[in-house]
Structure formats: structure tokens, C-alpha cells
ROSE-4610 file (N, C-alpha, C; in Angstrom, 1 decimal, always signed):
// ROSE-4610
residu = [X/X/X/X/X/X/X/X/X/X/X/X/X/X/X/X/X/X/X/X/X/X/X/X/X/X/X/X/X/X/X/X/X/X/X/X/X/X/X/X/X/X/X/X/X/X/X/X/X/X/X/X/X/X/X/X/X/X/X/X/X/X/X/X/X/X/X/X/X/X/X/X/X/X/X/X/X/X/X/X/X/X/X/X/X/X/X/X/X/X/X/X/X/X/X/X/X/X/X/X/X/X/X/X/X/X/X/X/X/X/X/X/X/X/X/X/X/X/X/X/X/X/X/X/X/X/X/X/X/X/X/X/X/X/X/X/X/X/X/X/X/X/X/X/X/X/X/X/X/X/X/X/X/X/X/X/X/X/X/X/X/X/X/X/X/X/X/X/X/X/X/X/X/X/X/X/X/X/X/X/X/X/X/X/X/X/X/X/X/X/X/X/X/X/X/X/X/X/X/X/X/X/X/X/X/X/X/X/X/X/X/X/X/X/X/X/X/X/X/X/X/X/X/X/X/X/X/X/X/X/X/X/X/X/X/X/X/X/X/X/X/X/X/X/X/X/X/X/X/X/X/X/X/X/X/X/X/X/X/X/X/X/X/X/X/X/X/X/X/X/X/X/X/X/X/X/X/X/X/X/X/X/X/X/X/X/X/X/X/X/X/X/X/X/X/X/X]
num = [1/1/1/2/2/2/3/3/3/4/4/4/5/5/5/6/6/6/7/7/7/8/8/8/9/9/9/10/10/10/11/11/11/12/12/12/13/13/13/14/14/14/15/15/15/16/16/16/17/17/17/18/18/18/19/19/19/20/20/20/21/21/21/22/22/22/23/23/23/24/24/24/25/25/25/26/26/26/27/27/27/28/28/28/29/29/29/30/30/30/31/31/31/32/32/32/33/33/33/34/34/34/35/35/35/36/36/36/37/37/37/38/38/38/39/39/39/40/40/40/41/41/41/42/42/42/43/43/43/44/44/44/45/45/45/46/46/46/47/47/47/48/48/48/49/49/49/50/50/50/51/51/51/52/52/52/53/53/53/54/54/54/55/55/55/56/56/56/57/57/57/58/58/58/59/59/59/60/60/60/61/61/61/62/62/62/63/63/63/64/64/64/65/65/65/66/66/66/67/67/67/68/68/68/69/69/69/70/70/70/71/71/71/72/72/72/73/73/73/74/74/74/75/75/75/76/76/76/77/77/77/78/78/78/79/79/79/80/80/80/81/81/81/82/82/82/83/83/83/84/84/84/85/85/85/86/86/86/87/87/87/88/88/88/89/89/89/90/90/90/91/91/91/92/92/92/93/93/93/94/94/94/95/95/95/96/96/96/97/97/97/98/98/98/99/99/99]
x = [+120.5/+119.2/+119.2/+119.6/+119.9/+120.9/+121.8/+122.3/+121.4/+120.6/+120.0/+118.9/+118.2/+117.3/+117.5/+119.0/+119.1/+120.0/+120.1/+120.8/+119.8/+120.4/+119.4/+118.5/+119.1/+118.2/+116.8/+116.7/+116.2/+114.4/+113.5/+112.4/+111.2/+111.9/+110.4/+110.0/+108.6/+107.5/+106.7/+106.9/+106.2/+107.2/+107.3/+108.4/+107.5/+107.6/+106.9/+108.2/+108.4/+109.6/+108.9/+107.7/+107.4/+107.6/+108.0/+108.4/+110.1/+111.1/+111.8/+113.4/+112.8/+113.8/+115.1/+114.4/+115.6/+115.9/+115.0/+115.7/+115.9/+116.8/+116.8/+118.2/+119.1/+119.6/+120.0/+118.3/+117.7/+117.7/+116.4/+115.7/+116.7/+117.4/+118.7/+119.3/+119.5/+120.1/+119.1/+117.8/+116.9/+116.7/+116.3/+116.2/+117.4/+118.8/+119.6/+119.5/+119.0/+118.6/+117.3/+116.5/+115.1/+116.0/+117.0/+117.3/+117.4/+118.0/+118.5/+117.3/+116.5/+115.5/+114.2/+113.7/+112.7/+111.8/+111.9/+110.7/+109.9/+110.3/+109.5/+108.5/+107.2/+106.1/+105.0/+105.3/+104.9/+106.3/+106.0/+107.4/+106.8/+106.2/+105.9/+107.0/+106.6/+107.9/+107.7/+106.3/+105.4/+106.2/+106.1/+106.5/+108.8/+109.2/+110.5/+111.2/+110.9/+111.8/+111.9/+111.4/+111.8/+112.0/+112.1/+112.3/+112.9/+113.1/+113.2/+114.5/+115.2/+116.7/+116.7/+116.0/+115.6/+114.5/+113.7/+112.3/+112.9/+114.1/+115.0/+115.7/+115.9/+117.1/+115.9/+114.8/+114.1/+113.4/+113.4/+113.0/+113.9/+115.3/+116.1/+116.3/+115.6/+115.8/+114.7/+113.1/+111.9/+112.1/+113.0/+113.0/+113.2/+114.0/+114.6/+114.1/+112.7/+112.0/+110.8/+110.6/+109.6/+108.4/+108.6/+108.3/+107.5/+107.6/+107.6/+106.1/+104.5/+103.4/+102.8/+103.5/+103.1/+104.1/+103.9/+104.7/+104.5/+104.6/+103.5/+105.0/+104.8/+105.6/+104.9/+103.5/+102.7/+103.2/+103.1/+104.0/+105.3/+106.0/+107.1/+107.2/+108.5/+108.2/+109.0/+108.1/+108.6/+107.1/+108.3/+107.7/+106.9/+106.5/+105.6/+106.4/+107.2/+108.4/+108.7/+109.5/+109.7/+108.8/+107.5/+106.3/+106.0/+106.1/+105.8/+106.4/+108.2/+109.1/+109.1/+108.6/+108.9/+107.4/+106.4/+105.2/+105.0/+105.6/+106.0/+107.3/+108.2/+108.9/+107.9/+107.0/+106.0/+105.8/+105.0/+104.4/+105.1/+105.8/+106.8/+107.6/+107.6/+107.7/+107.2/+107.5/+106.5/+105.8/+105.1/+103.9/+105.0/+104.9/+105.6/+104.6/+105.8/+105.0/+104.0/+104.5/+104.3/+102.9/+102.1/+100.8/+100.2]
y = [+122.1/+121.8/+120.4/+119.6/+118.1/+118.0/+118.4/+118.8/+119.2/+120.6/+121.1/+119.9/+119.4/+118.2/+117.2/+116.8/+115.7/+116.2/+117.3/+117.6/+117.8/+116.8/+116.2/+117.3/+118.6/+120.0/+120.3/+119.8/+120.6/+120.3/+121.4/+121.6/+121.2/+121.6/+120.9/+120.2/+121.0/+119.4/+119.3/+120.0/+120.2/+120.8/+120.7/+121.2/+121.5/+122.4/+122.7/+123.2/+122.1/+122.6/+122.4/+122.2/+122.4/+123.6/+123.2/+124.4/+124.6/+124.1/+124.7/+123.6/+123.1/+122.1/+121.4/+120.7/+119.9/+118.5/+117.8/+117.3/+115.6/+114.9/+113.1/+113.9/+114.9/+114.7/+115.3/+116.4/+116.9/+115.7/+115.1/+114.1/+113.3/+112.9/+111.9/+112.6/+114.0/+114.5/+114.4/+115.0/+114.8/+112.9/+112.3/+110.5/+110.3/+111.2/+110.5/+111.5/+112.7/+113.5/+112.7/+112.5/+111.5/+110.4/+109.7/+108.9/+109.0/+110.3/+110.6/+111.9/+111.9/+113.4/+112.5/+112.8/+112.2/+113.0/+114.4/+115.6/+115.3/+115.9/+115.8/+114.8/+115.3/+114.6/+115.0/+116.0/+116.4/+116.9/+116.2/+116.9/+116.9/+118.3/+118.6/+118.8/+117.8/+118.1/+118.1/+118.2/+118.8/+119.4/+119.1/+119.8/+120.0/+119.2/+119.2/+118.5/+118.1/+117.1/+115.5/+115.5/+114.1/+113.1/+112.1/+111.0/+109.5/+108.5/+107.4/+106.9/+108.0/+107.5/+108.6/+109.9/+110.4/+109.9/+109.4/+108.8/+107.5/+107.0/+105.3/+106.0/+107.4/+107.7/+108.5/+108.5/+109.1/+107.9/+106.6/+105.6/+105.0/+105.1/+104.4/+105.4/+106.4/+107.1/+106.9/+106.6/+106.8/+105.3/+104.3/+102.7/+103.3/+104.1/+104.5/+105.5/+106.3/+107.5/+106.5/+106.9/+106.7/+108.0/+109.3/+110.1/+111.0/+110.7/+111.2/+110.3/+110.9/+110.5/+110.7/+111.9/+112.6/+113.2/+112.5/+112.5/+113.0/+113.9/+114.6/+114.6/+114.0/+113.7/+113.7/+114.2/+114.8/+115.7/+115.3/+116.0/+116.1/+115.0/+113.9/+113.8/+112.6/+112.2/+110.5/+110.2/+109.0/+108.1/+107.1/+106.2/+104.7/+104.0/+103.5/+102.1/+101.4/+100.9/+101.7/+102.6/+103.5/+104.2/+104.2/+104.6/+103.8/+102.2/+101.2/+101.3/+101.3/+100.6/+102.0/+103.4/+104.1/+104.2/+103.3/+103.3/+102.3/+101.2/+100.3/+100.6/+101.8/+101.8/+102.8/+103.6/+104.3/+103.1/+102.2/+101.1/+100.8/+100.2/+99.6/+99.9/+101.2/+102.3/+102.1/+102.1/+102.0/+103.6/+103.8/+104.7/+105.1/+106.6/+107.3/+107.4/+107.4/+106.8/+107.9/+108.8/+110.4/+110.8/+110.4/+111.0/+110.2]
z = [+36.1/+36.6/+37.2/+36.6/+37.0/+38.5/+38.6/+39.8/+40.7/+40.8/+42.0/+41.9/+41.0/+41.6/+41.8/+41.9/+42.9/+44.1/+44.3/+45.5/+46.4/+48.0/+49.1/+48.9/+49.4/+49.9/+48.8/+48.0/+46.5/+47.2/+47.6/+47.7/+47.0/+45.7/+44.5/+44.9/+44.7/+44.8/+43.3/+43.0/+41.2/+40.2/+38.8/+38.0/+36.7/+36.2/+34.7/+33.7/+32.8/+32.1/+30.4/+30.5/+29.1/+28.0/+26.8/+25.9/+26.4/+26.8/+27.0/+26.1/+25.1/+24.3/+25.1/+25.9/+26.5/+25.5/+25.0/+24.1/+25.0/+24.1/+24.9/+26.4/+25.5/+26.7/+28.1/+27.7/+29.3/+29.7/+29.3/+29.5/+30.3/+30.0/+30.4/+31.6/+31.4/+32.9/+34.2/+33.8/+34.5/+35.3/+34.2/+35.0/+36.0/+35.5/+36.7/+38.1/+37.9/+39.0/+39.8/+38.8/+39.6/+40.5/+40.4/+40.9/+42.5/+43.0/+44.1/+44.7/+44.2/+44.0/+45.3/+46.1/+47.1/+47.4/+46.8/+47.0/+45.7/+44.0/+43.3/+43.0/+43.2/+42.6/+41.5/+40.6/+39.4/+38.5/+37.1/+36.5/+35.1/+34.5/+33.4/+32.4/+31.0/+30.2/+29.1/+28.4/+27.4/+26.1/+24.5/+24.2/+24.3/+24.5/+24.4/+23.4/+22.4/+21.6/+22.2/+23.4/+24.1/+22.9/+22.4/+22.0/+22.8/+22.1/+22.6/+23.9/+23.1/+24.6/+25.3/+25.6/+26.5/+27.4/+26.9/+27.8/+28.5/+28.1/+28.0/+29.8/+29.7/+30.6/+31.9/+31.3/+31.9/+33.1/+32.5/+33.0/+34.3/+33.3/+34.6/+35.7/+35.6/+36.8/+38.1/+37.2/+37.9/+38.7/+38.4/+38.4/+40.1/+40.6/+41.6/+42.2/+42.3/+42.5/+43.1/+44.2/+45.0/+45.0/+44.8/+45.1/+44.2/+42.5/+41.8/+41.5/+41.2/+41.0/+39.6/+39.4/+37.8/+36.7/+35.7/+35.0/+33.5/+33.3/+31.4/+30.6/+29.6/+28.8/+27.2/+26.9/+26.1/+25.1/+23.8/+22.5/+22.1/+22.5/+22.1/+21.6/+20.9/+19.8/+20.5/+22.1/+22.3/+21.8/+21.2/+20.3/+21.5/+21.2/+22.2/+22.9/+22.4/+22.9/+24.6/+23.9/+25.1/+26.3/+25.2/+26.9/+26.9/+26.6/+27.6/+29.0/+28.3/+29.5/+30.3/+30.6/+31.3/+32.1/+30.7/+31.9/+33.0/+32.7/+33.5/+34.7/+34.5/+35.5/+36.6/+36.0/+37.2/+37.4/+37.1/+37.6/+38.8/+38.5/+39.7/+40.5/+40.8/+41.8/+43.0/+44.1/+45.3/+45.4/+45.9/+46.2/+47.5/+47.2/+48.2/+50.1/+51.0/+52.1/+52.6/+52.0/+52.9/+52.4/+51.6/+51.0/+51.0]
């Protein structure tokens, strides 16, 4: 999955992957697909085990995501440390140019 969403071609513009136990190290495959990823701008992930070095890998990807607006990460077990520094990397994101 991390592959096809960072490969250039990849269409998403929304992802609903809640309920589906990805765990820190979906989470982690996903942030580095965010990295190269310029379509998605919702990415539901509700419900996965996330915790603290998944939401950590999920950050350094968004640090690099222009594109990505919405981010549900609701029923975790990331601890607030870590939704700081990944709420602060939406923060500092530029606003994608296209919307």
C-alpha cells in the first residue's frame, strides 16, 4: 500500500483505512509514502493500534506533504507528546496550491 501511494501516478484523493490493524508500522510505511504522495488529502486511520513511533513516522512524512488536509488518527493509543509533534507538522505544511 505504501508503494502505490507514493507512486507519482497514484489518484487518491481520500483513503479510509480504519479498522484494518496497521499498527506503528503501517503507520510508518504510510509517513514515508506521504512524503512523495501530492494527491492525497484525507487519510482515515481510526481505530489501528497507532501508537507513538507510528504517529513519530507518520509525522516525518506529513513534514513533506503539501497536499494532505485531513488527517483522523481517532482511537489510538498515540500518546500526546506525539500528537503534538505530528500536530505541529500539519501545522507547518504549506496549504496545497490547487484548492
Amino acid at each position: 500500500l505504501g508503494a502505490a501511494l507514493g507512486a507519482a501516478d497514484c489518484p487518491l484523493a481520500s483513503l479510509d483505512l480504519e479498522w484494518n490493524g496497521l499498527l506503528d508500522r503501517g503507520a510508518r510505511e504510510l509517513g514515508e509514502a506521504l512524503k512523495t504522495n501530492d494527491k492525497l488529502q484525507r487519510l482515515r486511520l481510526g481505530y489501528n493500534g497507532i501508537k507513538d513511533a507510528g504517529a513519530e513516522g507518520l509525522a516525518a512524512g506529513l513534514r513533506r506533504n503539501a497536499a494532505l488536509a485531513h488527517l483522523d488518527l481517532s482511537n489510538n493509543g498515540v500518546g500526546s507528546d506525539a500528537e503534538r509533534r505530528w500536530r505541529a507538522a500539519l501545522a507547518a505544511t504549506p496549504p496545497p496550491a490547487d484548492r
